[in-house]
Each structure stands twice: as structure tokens, then as C-alpha cells.
C-alpha positions as CSV (number, residue, x, y, z in Angstrom):
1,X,93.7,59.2,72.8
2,X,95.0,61.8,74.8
3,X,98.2,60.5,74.3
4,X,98.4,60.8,70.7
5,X,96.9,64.2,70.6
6,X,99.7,65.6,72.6
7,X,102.2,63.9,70.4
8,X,100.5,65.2,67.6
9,X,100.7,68.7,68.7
10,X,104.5,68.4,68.5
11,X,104.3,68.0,64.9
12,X,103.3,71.6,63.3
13,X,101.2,70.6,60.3
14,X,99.4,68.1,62.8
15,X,98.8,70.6,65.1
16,X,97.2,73.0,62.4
17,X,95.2,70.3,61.7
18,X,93.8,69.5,65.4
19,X,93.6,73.6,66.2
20,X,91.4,73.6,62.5
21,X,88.5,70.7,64.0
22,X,88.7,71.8,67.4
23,X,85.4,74.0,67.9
24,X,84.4,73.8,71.9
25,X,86.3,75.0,74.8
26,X,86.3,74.7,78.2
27,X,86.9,77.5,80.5
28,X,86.3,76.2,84.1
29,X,83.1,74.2,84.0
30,X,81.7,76.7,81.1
31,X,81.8,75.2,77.2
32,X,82.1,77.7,74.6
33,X,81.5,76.8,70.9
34,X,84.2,78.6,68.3
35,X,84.2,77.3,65.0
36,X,86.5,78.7,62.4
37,X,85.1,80.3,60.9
38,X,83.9,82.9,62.3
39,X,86.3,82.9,65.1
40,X,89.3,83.9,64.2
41,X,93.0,81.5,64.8
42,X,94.0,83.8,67.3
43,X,90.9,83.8,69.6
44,X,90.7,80.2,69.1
45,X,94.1,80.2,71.1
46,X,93.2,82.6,73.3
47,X,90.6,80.2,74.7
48,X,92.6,77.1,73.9
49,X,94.9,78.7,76.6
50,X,92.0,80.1,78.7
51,X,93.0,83.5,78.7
52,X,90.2,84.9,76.8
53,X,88.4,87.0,78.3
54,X,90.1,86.0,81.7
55,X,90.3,89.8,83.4
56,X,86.3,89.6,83.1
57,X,84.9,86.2,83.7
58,X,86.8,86.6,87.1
59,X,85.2,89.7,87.9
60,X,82.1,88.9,86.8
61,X,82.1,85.9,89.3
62,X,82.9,87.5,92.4
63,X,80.8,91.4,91.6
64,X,77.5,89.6,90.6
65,X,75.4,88.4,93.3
66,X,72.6,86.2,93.8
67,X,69.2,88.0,92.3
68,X,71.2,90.2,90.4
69,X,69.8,91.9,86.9
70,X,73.2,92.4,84.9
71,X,73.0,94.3,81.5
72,X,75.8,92.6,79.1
73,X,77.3,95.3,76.6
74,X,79.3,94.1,73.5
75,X,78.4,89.7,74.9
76,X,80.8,88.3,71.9
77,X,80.7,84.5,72.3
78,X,78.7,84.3,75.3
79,X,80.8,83.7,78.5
80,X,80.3,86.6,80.3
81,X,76.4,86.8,79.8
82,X,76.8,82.5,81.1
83,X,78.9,83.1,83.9
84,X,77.0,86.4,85.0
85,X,73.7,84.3,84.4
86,X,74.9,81.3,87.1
87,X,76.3,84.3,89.6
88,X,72.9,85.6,89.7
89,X,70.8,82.7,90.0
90,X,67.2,83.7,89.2
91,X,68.7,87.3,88.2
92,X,67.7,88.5,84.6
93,X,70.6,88.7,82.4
94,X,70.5,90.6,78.9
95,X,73.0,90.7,76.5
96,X,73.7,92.9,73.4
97,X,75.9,91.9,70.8
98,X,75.4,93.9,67.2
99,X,77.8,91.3,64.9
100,X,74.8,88.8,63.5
101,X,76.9,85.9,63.3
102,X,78.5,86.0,66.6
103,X,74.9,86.9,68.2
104,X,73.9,83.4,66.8
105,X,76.6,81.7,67.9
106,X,76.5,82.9,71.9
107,X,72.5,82.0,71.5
108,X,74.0,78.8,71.1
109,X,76.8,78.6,73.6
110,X,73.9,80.1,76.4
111,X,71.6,76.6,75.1
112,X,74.7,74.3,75.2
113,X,75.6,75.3,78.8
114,X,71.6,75.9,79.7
115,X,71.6,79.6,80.8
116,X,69.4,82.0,81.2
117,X,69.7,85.2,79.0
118,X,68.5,87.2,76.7
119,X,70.6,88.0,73.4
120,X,69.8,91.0,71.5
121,X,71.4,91.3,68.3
122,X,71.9,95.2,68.2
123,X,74.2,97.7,68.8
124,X,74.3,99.5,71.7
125,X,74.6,103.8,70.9
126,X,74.1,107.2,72.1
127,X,70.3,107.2,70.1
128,X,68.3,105.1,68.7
129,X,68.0,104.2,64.8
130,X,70.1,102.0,62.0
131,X,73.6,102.6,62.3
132,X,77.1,101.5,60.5
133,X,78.6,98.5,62.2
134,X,82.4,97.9,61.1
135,X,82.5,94.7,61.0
136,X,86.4,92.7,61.5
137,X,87.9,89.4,60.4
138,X,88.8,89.6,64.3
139,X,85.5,90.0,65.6
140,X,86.4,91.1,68.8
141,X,88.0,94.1,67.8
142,X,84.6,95.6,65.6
143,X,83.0,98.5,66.5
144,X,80.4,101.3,65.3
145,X,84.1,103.1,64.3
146,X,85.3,102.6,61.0
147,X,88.8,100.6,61.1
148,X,90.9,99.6,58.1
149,X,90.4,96.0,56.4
150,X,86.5,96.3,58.3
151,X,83.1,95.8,56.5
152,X,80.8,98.1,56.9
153,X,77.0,96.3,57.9
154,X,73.5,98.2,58.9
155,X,72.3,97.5,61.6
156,X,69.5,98.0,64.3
157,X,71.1,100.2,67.7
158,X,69.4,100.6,70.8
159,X,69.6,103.2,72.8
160,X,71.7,102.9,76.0
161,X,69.7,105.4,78.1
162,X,66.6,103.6,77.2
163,X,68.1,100.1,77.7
164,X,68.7,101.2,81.7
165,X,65.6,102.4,82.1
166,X,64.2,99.2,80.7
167,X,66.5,96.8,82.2
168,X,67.6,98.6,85.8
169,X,70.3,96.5,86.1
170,X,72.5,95.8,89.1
171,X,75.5,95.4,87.1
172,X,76.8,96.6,83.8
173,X,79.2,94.8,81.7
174,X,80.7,97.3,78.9
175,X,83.2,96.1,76.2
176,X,81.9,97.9,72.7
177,X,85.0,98.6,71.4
178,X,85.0,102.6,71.5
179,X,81.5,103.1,72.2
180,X,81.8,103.4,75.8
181,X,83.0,106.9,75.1
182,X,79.5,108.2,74.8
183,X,76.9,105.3,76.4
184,X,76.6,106.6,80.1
185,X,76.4,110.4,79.7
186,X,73.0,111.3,80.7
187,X,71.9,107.7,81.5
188,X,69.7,107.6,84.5
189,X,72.6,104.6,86.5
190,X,70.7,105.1,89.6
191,X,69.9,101.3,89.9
192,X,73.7,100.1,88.9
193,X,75.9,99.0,91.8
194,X,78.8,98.1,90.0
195,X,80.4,97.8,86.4
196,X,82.8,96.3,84.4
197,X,83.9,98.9,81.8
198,X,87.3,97.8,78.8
199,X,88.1,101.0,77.9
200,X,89.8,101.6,74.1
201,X,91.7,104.6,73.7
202,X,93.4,102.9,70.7
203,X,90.2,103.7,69.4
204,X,89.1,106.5,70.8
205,X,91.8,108.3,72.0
206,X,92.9,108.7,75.6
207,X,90.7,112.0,76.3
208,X,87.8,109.6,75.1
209,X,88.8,107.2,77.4
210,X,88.9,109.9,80.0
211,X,85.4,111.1,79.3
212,X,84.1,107.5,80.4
213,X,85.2,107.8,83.5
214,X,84.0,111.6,84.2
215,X,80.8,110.7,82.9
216,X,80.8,107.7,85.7
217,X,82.1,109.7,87.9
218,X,79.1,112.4,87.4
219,X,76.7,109.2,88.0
220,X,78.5,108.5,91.7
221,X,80.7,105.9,90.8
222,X,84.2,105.4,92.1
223,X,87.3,103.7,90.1
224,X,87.9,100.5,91.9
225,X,91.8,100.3,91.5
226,X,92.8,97.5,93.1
227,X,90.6,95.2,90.7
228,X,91.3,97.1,87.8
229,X,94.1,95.7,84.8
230,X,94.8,97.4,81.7
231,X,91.8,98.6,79.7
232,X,89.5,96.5,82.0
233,X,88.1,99.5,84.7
234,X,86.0,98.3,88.2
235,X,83.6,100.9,89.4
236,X,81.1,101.0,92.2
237,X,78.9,103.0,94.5
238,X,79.8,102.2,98.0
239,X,83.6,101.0,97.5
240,X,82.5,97.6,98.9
241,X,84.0,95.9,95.3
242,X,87.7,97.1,97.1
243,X,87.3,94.3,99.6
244,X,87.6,91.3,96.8
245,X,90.9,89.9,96.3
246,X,92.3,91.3,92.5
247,X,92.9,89.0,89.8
248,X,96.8,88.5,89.3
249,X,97.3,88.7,85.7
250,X,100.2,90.8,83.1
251,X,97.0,92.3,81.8
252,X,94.3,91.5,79.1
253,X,96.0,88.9,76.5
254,X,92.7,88.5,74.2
255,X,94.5,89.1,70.9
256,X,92.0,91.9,68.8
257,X,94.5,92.1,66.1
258,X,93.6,91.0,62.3
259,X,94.8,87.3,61.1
């Protein structure tokens, strides 16, 4: 079987044909569900080639340690919340994701791989209330910023300074797509230890990147810069996080581009 799958991928309108059926992944000894739709071609390949979300699943593996409570900020399909969720053991693991049908669909991928985590389907913001939620044929690339081609949604959003106090996580996993500009100003961070942060300043401008990092910066936290690549930022407390051997990569290859 194998066999003829690889010769079929040789022949381009067999190989559209496999790429369409194919809907799990495996990314080390994780399986991740992505039908398309909703997932767009170009994720699909991203995972096909395991690079999605590469940068981050390896981080999250060696910063999250057993006991851990890790607060998951913009989950996507799931494999950061699983992966963060096995690092931690018995650690609580909660995840936010505000797109309704990719919320379902990493419910399902933390069943399939028998997790433990919570999935909120919210956005993450500044305050609390009903908010605009631009939503992208990419999914990866929506945000609570309206982008051309998007679709604008209501929905429920949480606010971050209240999710830390509820939560007190250890660790803090951030990719929200521009929204990391405003989420840790005034947070109380005192119980985070470390965080993963993808900063967008395709989004929100370079000074708006920079503001992230001031605001951490305020909160204690020091740029880990040996671990960082690209847009994905390492911070901790106690510069302990320096001592982990980087992840060689060219840099985050997850394709956020329309199809």
C-alpha cells in the first residue's frame, strides 16, 4: 500500500487526490485531525511535512515541567495544549481558542490522543465583553484585527488579567495573532515562570511588537535569546530556560497566507 501511495504522489492530479482524503497527521507520537475543510491546503502541508508549529511543540517539551499549570493562548488545532498537557503530567492545562470551528475540532484532537485540557472557545482581550473576531480562510492567521478577505464573527472574550488570576499558570503559551500587543500590561504574572510569546508586527506593527516585550519586561521577565527564532520570543524569570539546547530551524515555516 505504501508502495503505491508513493507512486501515486508522483502523479499530480493523484496526489491532489490523496492530499484531499488525507485528514490525520502524525507529529512525533501526537495525531492531529485536519480535514479540509476547515483547514486550509497549505496547513495541511505544513503538517504533512511536520513543520507546523515546529518552533513551539519543541519548546513546549522541554520549558514545561512535571506538575505544571500552562495557560494555552490562541490553541488552533490542539498540539500545543496535547503536548504541553503530556509535559506536565497531572498539570492543568487550559486552552483558549476564539474560532468555533477550530475550538471543536482541537476538543477532538485532545479526545483522540486522550489529553487532559480544557478548551475555551473565546477570545482572549484587554477586557471583558463580545467582541469582533476576523475570521480567515487560513485560520491561523485570524485575529480580533480586521484583515482583508476576513469575516467578521461575535464573539465571547475573556479577560486576560482575569484569566491569570484564575488560572496562575506556570507557563504561558501566546500566539493571538496581534493581540499580544495589549494582553500582559497590568496582568498580575507573578506565578508565570516562563512563556512562549509569536509576536506579529505584520499585524501590529513593530513598536507593538516592542510594547510586548516592555510590558514583560516590567513583569520581571528576560528575553531568552538563544531559544528564540523569528516571531517565536522565550522569556523567563531566573534565566534557567538559557541552559536548553535551541531548536535549529530557518525559522517559523507555518504558512498564514490566504489559499
Amino acid at each position: 500500500m505504501a508502495g503505491w501511495r508513493n507512486w501515486a504522489l508522483r502523479v499530480p492530479i493523484l496526489r491532489t487526490w490523496l492530499e484531499s482524503r488525507e485528514r490525520e497527521f502524525s507529529l512525533g507520537d501526537i495525531i492531529i485531525e485536519a480535514p479540509r475543510p476547515p483547514v486550509s491546503k497549505s496547513l495541511r502541508k505544513s503538517l504533512r511535512k511536520k513543520e507546523y508549529e515546529a518552533p513551539e511543540l519543541n519548546l513546549v517539551c522541554r520549558l514545561v515541567r512535571p506538575g505544571n499549570t500552562v495557560l494555552d493562548l490562541g490553541s488552533g488545532l490542539g498540539l500545543i495544549a496535547i503536548a504541553a498537557a503530556r509535559s506536565s503530567g497531572n498539570g492543568r492545562v487550559v486552552g483558549y481558542e476564539a474560532d468555533p470551528v477550530i475550538a471543536r475540532l482541537a476538543e477532538k484532537n485532545i479526545r483522540r490522543n486522550g489529553a487532559r485540557v480544557e478548551i475555551r472557545n473565546k477570545a482572549i482581550a484587554r477586557e471583558k465583553g463580545v467582541c469582533e473576531f476576523h475570521v480567515r480562510s487560513v485560520f491561523a492567521a485570524s485575529s480580533l484585527f480586521p484583515l482583508k478577505g476576513s469575516k467578521k464573527i461575535l464573539i465571547e472574550a475573556d479577560a486576560s488579567r482575569d484569566v491569570v488570576n484564575e488560572i496562575q499558570p506556570d507557563v504561558i503559551i501566546c500566539d493571538t495573532e496581534g493581540s499580544e500587543k495589549e494582553l500582559f500590561s497590568g496582568a498580575n504574572l507573578s506565578s508565570v515562570q516562563r512563556l512562549v510569546v509569536e509576536v506579529h508586527p505584520q499585524v501590529i506593527g513593530l513598536l507593538g511588537a516592542l510594547k510586548c516585550v516592555r510590558d514583560l519586561a516590567a513583569a520581571g521577565f528576560s528575553l531568552v535569546e538563544s531559544l528564540s527564532i523569528g516571531q517565536v520570543l522565550v522569556f523567563d524569570r531566573d534565566g534557567s530556560s538559557a541552559s536548553i539546547e535551541p531548536f535549529h530551524s530557518k525559522g517559523k515555516t507555518d504558512e498564514k497566507a490566504p489559499t
